[in-house]
LOPALO-367386 format. One record per atom (N, C-alpha, C, CB): residue in one letter; atom name; x, y, z. Coordinates in nm, 2 decimals, decimal comma, always signed. Each point is the difference from the previous one (the first is absolute). Last residue first. Glycine has a CB too. Example, Ala and Ser with C-alpha at 12.3 -4.5 7.8 and 13.67 -1.06 7.14 Angstrom:
2
REC aa at      X      Y      Z
REC  S  N  +1,28  -0,22  +0,71
REC  S CA  +0,09  +0,11  +0,00
REC  S  C  -0,08  +0,11  +0,08
REC  S CB  +0,12  -0,06  -0,22
REC  A  N  -0,09  -0,51  +0,21
REC  A CA  -0,09  +0,12  +0,00
REC  A  C  +0,09  +0,12  +0,00
REC  A CB  -0,19  -0,12  +0,12
//
This chain:
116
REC aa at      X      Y      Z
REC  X  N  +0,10  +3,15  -1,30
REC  X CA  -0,05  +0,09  -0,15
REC  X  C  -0,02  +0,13  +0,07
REC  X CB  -0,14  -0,19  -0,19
REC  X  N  +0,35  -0,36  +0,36
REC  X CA  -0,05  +0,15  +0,04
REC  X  C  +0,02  +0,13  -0,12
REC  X CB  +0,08  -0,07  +0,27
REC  X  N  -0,11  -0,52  -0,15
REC  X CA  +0,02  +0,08  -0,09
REC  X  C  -0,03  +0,14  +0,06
REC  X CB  -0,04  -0,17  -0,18
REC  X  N  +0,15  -0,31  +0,42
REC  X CA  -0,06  +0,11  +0,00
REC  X  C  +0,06  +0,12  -0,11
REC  X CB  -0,04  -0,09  +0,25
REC  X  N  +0,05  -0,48  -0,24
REC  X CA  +0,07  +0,11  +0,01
REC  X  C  -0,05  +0,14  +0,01
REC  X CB  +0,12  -0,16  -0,10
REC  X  N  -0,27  -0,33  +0,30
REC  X CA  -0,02  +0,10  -0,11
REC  X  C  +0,12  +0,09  -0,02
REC  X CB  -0,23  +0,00  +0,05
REC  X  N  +0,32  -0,54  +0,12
REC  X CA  -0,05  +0,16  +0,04
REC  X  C  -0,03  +0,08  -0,11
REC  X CB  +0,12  +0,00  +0,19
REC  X  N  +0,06  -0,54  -0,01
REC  X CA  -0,10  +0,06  -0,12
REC  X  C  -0,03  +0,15  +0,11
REC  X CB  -0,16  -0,28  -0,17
REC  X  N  +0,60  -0,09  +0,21
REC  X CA  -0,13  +0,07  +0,04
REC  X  C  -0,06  +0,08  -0,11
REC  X CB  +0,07  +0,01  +0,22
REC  X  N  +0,20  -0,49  -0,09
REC  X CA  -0,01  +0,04  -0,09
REC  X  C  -0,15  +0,12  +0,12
REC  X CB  +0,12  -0,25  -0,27
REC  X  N  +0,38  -0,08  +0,34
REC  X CA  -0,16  +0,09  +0,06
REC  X  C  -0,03  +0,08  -0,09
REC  X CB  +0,04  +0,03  +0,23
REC  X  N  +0,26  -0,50  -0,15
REC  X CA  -0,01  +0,05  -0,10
REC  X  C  -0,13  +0,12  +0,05
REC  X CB  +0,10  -0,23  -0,18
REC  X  N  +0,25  -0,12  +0,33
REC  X CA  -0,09  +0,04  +0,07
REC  X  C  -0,02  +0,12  -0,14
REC  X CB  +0,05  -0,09  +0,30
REC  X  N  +0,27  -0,39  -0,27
REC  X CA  -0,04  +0,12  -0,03
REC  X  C  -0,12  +0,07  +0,03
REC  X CB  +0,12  -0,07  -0,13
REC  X  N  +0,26  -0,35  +0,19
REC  X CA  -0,06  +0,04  +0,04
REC  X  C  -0,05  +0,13  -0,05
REC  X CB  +0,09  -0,15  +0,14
REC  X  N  +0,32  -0,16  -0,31
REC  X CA  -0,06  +0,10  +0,13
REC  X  C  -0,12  +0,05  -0,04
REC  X CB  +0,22  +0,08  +0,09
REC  X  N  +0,23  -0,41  -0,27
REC  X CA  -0,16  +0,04  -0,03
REC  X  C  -0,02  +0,02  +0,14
REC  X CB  -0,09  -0,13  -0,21
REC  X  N  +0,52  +0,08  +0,14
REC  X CA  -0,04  +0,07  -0,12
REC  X  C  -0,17  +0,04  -0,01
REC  X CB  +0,23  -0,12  -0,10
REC  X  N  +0,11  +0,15  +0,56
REC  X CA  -0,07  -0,15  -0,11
REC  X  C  -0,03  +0,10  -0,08
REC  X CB  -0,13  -0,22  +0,13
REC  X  N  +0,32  +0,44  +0,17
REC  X CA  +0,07  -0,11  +0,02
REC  X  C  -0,08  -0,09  -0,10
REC  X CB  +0,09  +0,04  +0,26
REC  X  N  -0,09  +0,52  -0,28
REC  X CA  -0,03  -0,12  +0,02
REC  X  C  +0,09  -0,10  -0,03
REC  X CB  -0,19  +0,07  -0,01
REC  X  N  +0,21  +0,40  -0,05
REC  X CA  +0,04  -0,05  +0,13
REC  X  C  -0,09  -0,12  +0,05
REC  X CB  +0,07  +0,23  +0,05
REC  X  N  +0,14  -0,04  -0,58
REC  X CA  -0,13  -0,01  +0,10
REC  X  C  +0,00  -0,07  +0,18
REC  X CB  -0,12  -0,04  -0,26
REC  X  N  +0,52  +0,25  -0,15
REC  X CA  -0,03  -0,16  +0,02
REC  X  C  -0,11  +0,08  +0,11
REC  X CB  +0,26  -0,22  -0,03
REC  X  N  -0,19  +0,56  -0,33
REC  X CA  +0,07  -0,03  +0,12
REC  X  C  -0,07  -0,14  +0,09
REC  X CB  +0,06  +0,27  -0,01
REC  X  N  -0,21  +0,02  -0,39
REC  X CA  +0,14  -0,10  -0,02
REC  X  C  +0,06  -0,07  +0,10
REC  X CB  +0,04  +0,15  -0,16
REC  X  N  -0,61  +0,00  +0,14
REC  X CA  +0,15  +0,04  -0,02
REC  X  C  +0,10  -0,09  -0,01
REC  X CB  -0,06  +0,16  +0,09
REC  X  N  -0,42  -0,29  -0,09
REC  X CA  +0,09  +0,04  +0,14
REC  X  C  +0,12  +0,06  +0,01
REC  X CB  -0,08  -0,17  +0,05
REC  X  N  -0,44  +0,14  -0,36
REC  X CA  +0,16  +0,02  -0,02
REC  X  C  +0,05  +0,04  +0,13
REC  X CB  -0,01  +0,07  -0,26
REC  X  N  -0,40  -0,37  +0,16
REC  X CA  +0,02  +0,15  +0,02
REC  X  C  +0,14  -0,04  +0,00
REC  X CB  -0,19  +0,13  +0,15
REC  X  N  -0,25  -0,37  -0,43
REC  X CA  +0,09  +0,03  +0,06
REC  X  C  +0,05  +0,12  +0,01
REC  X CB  +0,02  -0,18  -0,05
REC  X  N  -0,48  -0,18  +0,06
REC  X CA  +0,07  +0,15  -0,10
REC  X  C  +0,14  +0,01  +0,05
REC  X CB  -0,23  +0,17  -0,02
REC  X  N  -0,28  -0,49  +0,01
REC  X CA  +0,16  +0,01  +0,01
REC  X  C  +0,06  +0,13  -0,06
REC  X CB  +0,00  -0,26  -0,03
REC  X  N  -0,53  -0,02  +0,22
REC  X CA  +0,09  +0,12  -0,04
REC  X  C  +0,16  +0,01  -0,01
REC  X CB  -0,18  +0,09  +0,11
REC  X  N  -0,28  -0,45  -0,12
REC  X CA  +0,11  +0,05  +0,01
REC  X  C  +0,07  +0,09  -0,01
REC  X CB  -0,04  -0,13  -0,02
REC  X  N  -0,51  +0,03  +0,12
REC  X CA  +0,11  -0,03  -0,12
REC  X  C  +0,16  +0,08  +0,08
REC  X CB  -0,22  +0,03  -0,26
REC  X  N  -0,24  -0,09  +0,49
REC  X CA  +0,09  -0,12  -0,01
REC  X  C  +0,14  +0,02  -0,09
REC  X CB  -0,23  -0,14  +0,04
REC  X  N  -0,09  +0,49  +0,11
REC  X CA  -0,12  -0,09  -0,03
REC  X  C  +0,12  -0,12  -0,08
REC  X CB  -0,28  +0,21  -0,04
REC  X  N  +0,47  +0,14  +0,32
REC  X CA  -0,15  -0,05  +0,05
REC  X  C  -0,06  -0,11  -0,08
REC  X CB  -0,03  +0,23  +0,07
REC  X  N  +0,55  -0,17  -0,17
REC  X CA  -0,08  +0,06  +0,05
REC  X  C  -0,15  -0,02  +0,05
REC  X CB  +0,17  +0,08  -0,12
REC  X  N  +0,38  -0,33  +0,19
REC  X CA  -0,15  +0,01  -0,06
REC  X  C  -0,09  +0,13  +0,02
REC  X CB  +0,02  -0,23  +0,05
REC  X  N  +0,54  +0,19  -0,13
REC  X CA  -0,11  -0,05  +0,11
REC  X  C  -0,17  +0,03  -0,11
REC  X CB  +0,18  +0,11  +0,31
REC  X  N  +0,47  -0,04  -0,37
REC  X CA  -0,17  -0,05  -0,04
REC  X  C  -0,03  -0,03  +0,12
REC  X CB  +0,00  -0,11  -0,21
REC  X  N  +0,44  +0,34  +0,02
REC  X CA  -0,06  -0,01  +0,05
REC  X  C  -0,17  -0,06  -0,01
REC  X CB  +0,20  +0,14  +0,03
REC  X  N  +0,39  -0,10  -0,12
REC  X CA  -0,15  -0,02  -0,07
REC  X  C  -0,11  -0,03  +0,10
REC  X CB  +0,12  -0,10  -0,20
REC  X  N  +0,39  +0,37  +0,20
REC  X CA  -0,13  -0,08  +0,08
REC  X  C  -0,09  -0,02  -0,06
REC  X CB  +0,03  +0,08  +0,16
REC  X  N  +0,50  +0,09  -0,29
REC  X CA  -0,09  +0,01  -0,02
REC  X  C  -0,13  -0,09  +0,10
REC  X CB  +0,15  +0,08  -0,21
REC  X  N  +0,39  +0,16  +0,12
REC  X CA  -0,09  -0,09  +0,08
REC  X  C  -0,12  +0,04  -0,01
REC  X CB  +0,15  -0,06  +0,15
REC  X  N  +0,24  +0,15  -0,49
REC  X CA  -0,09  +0,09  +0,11
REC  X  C  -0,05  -0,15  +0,06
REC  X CB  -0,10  +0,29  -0,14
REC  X  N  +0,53  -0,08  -0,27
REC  X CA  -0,09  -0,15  +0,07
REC  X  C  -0,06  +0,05  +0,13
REC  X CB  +0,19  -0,20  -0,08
REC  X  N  -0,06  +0,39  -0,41
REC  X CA  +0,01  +0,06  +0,11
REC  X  C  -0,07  -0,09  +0,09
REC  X CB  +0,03  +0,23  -0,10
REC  X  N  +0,21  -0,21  -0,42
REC  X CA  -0,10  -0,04  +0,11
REC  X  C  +0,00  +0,03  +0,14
REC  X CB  -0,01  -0,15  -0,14
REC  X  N  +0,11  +0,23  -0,43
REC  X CA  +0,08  -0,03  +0,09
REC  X  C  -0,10  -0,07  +0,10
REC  X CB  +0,19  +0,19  -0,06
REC  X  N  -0,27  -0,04  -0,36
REC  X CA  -0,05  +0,11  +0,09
REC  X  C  +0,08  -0,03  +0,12
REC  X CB  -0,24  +0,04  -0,09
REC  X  N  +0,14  -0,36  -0,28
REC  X CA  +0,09  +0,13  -0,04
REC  X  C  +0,01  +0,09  +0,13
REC  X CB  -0,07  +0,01  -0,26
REC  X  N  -0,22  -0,35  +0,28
REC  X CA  +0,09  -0,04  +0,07
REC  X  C  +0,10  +0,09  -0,06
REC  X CB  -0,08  -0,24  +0,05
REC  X  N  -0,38  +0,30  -0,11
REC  X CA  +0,07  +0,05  +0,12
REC  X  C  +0,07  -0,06  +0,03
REC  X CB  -0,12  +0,06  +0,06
REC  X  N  +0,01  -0,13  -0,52
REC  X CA  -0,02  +0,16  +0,03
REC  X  C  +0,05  -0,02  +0,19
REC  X CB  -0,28  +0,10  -0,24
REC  X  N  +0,24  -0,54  +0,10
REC  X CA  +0,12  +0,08  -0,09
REC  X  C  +0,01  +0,15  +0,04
REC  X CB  -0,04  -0,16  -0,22
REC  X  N  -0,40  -0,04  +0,36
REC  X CA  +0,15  -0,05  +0,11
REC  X  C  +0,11  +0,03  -0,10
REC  X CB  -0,10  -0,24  +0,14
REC  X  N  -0,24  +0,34  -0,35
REC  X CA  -0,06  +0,08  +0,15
REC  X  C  +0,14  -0,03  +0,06
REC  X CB  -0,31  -0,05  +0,06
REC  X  N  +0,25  -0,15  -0,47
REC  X CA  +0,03  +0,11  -0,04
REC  X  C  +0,05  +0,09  +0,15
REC  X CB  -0,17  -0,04  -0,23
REC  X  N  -0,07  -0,41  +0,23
REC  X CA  +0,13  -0,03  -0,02
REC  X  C  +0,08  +0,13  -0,05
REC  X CB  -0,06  -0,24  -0,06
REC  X  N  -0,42  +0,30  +0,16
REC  X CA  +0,09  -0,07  +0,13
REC  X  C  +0,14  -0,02  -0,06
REC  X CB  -0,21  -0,15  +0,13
REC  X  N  -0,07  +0,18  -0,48
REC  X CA  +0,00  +0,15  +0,11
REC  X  C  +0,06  -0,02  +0,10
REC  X CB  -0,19  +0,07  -0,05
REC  X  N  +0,15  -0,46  -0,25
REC  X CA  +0,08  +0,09  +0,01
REC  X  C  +0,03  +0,17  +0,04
REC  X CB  -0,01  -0,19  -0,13
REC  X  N  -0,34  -0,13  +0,24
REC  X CA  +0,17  -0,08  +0,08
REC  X  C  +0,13  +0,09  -0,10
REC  X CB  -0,11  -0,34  +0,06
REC  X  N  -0,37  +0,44  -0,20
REC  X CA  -0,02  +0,03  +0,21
REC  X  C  +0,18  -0,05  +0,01
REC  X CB  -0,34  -0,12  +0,13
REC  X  N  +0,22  -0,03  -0,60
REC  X CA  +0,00  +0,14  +0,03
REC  X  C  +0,04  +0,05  +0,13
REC  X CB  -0,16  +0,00  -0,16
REC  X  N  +0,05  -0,44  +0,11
REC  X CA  +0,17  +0,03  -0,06
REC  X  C  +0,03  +0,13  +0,02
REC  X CB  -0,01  -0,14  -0,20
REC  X  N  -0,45  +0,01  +0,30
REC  X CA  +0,14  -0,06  +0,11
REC  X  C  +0,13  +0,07  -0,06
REC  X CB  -0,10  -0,27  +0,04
REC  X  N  -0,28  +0,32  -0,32
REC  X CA  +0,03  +0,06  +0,11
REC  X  C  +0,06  -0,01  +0,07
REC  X CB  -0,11  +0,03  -0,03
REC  X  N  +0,06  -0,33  -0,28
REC  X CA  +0,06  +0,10  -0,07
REC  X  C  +0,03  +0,13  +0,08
REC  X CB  -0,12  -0,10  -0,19
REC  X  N  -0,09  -0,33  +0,36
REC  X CA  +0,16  -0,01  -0,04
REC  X  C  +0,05  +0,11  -0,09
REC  X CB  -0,03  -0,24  +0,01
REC  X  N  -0,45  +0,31  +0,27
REC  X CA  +0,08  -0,12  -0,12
REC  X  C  +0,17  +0,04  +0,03
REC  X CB  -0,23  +0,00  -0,27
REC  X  N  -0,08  +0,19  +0,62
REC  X CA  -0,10  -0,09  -0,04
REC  X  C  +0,09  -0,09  -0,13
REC  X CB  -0,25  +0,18  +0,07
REC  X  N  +0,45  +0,11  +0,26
REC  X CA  +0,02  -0,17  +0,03
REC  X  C  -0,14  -0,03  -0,12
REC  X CB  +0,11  -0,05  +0,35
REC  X  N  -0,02  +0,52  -0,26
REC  X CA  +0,08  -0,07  -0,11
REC  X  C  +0,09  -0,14  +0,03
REC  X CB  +0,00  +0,25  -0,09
REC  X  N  -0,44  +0,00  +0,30
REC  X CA  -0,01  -0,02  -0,12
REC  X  C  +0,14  -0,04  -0,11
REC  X CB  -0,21  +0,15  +0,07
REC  X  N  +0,15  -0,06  +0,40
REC  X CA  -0,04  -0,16  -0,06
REC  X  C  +0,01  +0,00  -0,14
REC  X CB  -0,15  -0,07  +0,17
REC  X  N  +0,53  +0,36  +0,01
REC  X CA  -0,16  -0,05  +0,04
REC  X  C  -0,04  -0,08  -0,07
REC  X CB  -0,06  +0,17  +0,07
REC  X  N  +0,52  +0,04  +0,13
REC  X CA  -0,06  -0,06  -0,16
REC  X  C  -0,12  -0,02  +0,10
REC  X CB  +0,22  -0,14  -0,21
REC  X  N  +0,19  +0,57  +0,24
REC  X CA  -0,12  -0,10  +0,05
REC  X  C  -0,03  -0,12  -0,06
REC  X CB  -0,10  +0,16  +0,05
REC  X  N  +0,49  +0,23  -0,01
REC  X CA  -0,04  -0,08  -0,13
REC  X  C  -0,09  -0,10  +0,07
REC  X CB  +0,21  +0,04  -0,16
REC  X  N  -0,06  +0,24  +0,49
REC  X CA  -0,04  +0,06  -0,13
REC  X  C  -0,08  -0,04  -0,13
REC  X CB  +0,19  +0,05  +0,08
REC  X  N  +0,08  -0,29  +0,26
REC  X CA  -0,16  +0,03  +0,05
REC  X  C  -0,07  +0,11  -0,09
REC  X CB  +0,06  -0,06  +0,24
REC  X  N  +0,38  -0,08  -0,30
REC  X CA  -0,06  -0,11  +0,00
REC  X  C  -0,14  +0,05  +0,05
REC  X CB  +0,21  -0,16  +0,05
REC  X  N  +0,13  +0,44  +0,03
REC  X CA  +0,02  +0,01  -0,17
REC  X  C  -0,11  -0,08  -0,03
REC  X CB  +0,25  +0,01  -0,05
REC  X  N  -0,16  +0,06  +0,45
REC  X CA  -0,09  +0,09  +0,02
REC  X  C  -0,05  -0,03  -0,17
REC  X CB  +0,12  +0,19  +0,22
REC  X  N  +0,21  -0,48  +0,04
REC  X CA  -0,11  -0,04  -0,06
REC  X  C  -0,10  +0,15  +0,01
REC  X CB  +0,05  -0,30  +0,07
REC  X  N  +0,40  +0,35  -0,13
REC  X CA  -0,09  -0,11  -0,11
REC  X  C  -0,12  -0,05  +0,05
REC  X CB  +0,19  -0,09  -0,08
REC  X  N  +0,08  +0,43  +0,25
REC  X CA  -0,04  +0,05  -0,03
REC  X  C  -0,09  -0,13  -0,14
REC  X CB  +0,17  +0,25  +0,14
REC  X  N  -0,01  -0,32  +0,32
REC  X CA  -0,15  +0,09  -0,02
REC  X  C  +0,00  +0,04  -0,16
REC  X CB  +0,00  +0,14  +0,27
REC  X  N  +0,19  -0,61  -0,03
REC  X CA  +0,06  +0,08  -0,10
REC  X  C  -0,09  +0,11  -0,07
REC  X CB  +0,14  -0,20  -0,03
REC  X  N  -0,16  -0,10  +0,52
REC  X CA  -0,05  +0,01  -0,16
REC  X  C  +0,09  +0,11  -0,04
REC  X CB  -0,27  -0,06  +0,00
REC  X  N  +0,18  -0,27  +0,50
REC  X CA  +0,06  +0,12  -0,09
REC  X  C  +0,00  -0,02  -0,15
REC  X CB  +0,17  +0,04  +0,20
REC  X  N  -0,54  -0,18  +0,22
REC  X CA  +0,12  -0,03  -0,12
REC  X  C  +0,09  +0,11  -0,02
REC  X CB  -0,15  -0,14  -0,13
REC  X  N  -0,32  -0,07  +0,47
REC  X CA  +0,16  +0,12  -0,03
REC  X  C  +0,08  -0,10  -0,08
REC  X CB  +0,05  +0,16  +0,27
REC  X  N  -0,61  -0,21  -0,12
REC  X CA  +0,11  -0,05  -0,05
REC  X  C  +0,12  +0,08  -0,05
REC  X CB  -0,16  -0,15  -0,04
REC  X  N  -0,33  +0,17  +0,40
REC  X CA  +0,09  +0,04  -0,10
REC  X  C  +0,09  -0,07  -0,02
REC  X CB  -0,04  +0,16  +0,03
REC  X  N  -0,52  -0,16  +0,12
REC  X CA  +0,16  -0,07  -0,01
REC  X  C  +0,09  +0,10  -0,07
REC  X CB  -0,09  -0,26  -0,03
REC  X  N  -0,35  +0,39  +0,30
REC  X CA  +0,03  -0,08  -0,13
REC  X  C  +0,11  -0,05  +0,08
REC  X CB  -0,09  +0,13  -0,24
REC  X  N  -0,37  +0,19  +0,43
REC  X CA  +0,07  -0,07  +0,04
REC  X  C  +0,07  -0,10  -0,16
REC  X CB  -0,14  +0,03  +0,28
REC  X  N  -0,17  +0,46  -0,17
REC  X CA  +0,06  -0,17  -0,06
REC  X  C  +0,11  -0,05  +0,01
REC  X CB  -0,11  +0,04  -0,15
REC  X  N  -0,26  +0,42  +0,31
REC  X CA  +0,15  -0,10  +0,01
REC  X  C  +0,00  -0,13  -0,06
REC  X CB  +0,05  +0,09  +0,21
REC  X  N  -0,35  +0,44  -0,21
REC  X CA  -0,01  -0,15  +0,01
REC  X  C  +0,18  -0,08  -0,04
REC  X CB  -0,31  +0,02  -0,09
REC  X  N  +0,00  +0,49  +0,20
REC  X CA  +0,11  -0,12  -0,05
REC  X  C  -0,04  -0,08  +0,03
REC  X CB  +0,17  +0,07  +0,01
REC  X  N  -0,36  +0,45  -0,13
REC  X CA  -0,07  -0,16  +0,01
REC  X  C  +0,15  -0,09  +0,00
REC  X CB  -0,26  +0,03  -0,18
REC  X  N  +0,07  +0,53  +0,24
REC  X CA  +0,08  -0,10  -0,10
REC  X  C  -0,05  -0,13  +0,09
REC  X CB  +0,25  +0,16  -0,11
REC  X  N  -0,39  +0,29  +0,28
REC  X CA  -0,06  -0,03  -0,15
REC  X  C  +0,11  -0,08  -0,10
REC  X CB  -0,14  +0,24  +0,02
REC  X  N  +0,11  -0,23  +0,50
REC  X CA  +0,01  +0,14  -0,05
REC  X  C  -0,08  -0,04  -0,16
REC  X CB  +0,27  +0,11  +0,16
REC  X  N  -0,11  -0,56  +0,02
REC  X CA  +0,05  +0,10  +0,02
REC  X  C  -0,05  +0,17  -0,02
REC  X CB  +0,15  -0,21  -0,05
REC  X  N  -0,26  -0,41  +0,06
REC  X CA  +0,00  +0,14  -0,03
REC  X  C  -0,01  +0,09  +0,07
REC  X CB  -0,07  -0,06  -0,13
REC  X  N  +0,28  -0,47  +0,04
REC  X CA  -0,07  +0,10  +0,09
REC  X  C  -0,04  +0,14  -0,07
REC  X CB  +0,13  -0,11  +0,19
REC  X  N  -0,18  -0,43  -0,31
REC  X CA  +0,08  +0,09  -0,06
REC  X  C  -0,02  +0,08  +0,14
REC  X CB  -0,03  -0,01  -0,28
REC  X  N  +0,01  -0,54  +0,24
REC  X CA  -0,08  +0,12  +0,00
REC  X  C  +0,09  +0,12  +0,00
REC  X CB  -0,19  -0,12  +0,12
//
C-alpha cells in the first residue's frame, strides 16, 4: 500500500539487483540500436536489426571505452509484470560484497504547480 503526502503519492517496491562492470560507451551504442518484434518476424529483418547492432558495436568500439559499474535492476509492479532498468554506479568498485543485492525502488507521483 502507498502513502499519501500534501498532494503526492508513494509507493515502494521491493526488487533484486545485479552489479557488473560494462563497457559505458558500448553498451549505450547497443541500446540505441533496439530490435523488436518486428525484426524477429523473417530472416530478412533479422539480418537487417543484427546489422544495426553490428554497426552500433564497431561505431562504440572506435570511441575507445570507459568502464563503469552498472546495476540491473528488477521487481514487480502492481498488476504482476516485470520491471527492469539499469543505474549507473560509476567507475569506482561498489561497496558491496556480493554481486546481487537487494533493491528498494520509491516511486512518487505529484502535481507540478503551474503559476501564470
Amino acid at each position: 500500500m502507498g502513502s499519501v503526502e500534501g498532494s503526492s503519492y508513494k509507493k515502494v517496491f521491493n526488487g533484486e539487483g545485479f552489479i557488473d562492470k560494462v563497457v559505458v560507451d558500448i553498451a549505450r551504442g547497443l541500446a540505441e540500436a533496439k530490435i523488436t518484434p518486428q525484426d524477429l518476424s523473417n530472416p530478412v529483418a533479422f539480418q537487417l536489426a543484427f546489422s544495426r547492432l553490428y554497426k552500433a558495436l564497431l561505431k562504440s568500439m572506435e570511441g575507445g571505452g570507459q568502464e563503469s559499474y552498472v546495476a540491473e535492476i528488477r521487481f514487480r509492479d502492481d498488476l504482476g509484470n516485470e520491471i527492469t532498468f539499469t543505474m549507473d554506479l560509476g567507475s569506482e568498485v561498489p561497496p558491496f560484497f556480493k554481486r546481487n543485492v537487494k533493491a528498494r525502488v520509491i516511486v512518487e507521483l505529484y502535481e507540478e504547480e503551474e503559476y501564470e
